[in-house]
N, C-alpha and C positions, 0 to 999 in steps of 0.2 A: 498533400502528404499521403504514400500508398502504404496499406493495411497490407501487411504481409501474412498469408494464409501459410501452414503450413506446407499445404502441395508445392507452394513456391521456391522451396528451399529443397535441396538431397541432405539431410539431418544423418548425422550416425544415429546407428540404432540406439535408443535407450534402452539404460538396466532394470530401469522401475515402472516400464511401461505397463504392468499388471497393477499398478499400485492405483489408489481411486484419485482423481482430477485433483490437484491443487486446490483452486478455485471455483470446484464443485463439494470437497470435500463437508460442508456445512451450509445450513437450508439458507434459499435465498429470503433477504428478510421479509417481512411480511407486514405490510402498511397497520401503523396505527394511530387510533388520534389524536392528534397534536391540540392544543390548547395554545394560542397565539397569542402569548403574554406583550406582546411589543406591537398592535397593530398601527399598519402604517411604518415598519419599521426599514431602515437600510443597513447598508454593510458598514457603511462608516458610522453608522450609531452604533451597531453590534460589536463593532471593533473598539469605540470609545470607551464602549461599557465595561469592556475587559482589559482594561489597557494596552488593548495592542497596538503597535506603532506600523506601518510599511508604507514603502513608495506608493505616490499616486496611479500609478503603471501599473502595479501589482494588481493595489484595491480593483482598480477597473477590470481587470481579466478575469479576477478571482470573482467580483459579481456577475461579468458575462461569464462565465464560467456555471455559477450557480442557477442563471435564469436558461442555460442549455438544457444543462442536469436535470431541473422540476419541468422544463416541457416535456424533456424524453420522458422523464418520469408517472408520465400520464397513458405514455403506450405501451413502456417497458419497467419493470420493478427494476429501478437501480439504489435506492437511498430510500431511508424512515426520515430523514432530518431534511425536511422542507421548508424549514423558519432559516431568518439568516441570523435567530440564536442557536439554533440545533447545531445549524454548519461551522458556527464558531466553536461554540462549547465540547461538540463531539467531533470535529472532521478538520477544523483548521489549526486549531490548539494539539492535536497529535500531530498534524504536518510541520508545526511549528517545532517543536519538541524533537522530533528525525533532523529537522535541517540542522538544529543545532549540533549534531554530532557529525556530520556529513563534513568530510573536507572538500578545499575549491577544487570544483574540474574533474569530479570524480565518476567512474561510469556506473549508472547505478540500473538496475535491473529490478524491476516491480511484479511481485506475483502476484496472478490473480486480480486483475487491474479495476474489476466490475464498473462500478460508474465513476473511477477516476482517483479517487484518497487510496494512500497519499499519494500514488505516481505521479496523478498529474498536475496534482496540488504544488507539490514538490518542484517538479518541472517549472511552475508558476512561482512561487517564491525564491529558488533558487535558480534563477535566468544561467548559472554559470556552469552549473550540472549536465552531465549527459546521463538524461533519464530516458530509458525505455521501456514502454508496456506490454505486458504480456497477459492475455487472455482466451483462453481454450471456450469460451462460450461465444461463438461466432456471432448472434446478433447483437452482442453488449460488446464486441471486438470491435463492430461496426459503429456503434454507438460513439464509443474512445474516438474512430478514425475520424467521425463528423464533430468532435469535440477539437481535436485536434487541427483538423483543416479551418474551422470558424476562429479559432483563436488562436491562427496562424504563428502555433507552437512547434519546434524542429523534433519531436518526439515519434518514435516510428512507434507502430502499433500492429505485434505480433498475435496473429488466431494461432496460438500454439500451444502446446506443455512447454512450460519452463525447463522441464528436462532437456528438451531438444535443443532450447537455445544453449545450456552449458554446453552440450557437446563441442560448441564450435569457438565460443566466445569467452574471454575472462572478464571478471566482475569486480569493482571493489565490493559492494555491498548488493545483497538482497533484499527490499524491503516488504516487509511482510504483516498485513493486517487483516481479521476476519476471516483466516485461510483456510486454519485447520487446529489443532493441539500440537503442542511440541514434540511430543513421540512421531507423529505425523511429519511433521517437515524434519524434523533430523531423519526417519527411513527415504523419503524421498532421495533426499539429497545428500545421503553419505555419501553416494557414489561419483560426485561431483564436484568433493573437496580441492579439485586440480582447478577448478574454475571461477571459486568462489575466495575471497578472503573475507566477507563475516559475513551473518545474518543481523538483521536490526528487524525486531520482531514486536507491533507493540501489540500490549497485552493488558486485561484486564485485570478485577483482585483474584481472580481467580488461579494466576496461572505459577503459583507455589505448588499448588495440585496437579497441574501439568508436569512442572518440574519433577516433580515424585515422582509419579509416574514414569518419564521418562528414563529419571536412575534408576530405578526397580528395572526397567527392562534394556538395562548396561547400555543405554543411547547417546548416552554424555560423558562415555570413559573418554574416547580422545577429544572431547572437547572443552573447552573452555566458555563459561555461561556467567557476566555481569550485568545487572540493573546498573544500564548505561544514562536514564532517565526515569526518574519518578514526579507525578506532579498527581494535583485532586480533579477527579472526575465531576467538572460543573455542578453542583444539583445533585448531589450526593455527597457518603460518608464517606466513599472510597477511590482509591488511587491507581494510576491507569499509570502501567512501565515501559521504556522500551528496553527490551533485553537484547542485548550486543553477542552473540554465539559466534566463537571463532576455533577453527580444527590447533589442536596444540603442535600442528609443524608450523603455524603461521604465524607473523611477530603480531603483536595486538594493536591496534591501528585508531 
């Protein structure tokens, strides 16, 4: 699978190119100690435990998948969730939750792809999707590509600003985690409402504050904004959304 580098492509110029990196806009995370309540544990115990059900095919990519992830993750900060409860409870149960809304066959376009949730998760549970990832931080670009060729997934894998690729390409959906705040990707990508028909954005409890914010600075006049999904954040009080944002020339999908 080739890692498409921005130089590789002649991109229209972008309108937001002064704007700060999608996928740099927020610090990368920052390792902390984990407490390994399940020692000895696997992916099909961790999935048992939560009642999650999927193909044998799936289960198996999704653990090589995870055992990719924590080697890279030893040279390069991609992920805090190194248990395969962390990856259920924080990183597979949000990918879960997106597919659910995703119609079959849809092309979907992932910002800021860092070490893979949900692009390539996604990509992985939904075999019938045409997912692509995009990431402007060139060694974690690289990262995706060797993710990608090992678990001889069809997903291309863009070193680029998301902005470039609207210039060229249309989208059902964008999906969007740990990116930035909503005032943030509505200025991004006003200007790109010709190439997108929604955002699927998940979000923590936090992002009623977001919301605010974004109306105080008129960022959601022409748009249309539903909690498309809510469910409980593992191991806490609070509940984790994905928000569906679509431009009101568009029918809601």
């Amino acid at each position: 699978m080739q890692i498409f580098h921005l130089s590789s492509r002649t991109p229209k110029t972008s309108r937001v190119t002064d704007e700060p990196k999608p996928d740099t806009a927020e610090p990368a995370p920052i390792a902390e100690p984990q407490v390994d309540l399940y020692p000895g544990d696997t992916l099909p115990a961790a999935l048992a435990r939560h009642r999650i059900e999927l193909p044998a095919d799936r289960v198996a990519l999704l653990q090589r998948y995870c055992e990719l992830l924590w080697d890279w993750n030893e040279k390069i900060n991609l992920t805090r969730h190194t248990t395969y409860e962390k990856f259920v409870t924080r990183d597979l149960i949000d990918t879960l939750q997106l597919a659910s809304l995703i119609h079959p066959k849809e092309e979907i376009l992932d910002v800021g792809s860092g070490g893979g949730v949900p692009g390539l998760t996604l990509a992985i549970v939904r075999p019938d999707l045409e997912v692509t990832l995009s990431e402007t931080v060139g060694k974690k670009a690289r990262v995706l590509e060797d993710f990608v060729k090992k678990l001889k997934l069809p997903v291309p894998v863009f070193n680029a600003r998301t902005e470039t690729l609207l210039d060229d390409t249309r989208w059902d959906a964008l999906t969007i985690r740990a990116v930035g705040p909503l005032a943030d990707l509505l200025t991004w990508f006003r200007p790109h409402w010709a190439s997108i028909h929604r955002l699927l954005v998940i979000k923590g409890p936090k992002w009623k504050e977001e919301q605010t914010e974004a109306s105080r600075r008129g960022l959601l006049r022409e748009f249309e904004l539903k909690v498309a999904a809510e469910y409980p954040l593992v191991g806490t009080e609070s509940n984790s959304v994905i928000l569906k944002i679509w431009h009101q020339g568009n029918r809601e999908r």
